[in-house]
Structures are given as C-alpha cells and as structure tokens.
C-alpha positions in Angstrom: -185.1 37.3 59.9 -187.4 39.1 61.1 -186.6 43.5 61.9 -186.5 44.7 65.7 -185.3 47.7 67.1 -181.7 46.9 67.0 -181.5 45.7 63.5 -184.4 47.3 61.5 -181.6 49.9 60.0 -179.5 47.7 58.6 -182.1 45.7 57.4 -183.5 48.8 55.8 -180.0 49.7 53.9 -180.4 46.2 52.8 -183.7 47.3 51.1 -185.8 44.6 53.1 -189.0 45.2 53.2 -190.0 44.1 56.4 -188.0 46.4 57.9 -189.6 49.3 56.4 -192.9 47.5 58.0 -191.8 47.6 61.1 -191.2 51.4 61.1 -194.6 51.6 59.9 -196.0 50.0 62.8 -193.3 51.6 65.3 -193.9 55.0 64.6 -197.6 55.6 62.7 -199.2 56.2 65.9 -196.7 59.2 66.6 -197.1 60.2 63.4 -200.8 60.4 63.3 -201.1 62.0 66.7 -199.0 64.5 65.8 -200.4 65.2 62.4 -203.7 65.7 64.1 -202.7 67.8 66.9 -201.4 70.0 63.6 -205.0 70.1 61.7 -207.1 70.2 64.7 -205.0 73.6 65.7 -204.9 74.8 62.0 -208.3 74.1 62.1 -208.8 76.1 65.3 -207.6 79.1 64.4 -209.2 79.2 61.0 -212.6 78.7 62.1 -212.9 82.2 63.3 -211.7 83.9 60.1 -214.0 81.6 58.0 -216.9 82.7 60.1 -216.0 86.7 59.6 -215.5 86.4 55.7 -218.4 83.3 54.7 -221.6 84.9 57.0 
C-alpha cells in the first residue's frame, strides 16, 4: 500500500517508511521556501553591520 493524504498518518504510527517519504515530498518545497525566505532576510539585515565592523 502505497501513503496518500488520507492515510499517510496512520501509516506513519505504523512506522512505514513510505509514509515518511511521502511527507518528504509533500512538504520539502514549503519547507525550503520558507527556510530561504528566513536566511535571505537574516542575511539582509546583517550585510549592513558586516560592512560597518569588516571595512
């Protein structure tokens, strides 16, 4: 059997592993997108101080 998104919970507290799979492919493009959005901002605001203390 094969996880969806109406049975890939119970498949995971089975510990099936193709459930866990398709969570990875579900939700990794969120995931990264969001974690980007994160550094690219954390990155943003650093830049400036990095400029004042480095030159």
């Amino acid at each position: 059997m094969k996880s969806s998104s109406t049975n890939f919970i119970s498949r995971l507290k089975k510990q099936k592993e193709d459930a866990l799979e398709y969570i990875i492919d579900a939700y990794m493009p969120l995931v990264k997108t969001i974690a980007t959005k994160i550094l690219y901002n954390r990155l943003h605001l650093l830049i400036p101080f990095l400029q004042l203390r480095f030159y």
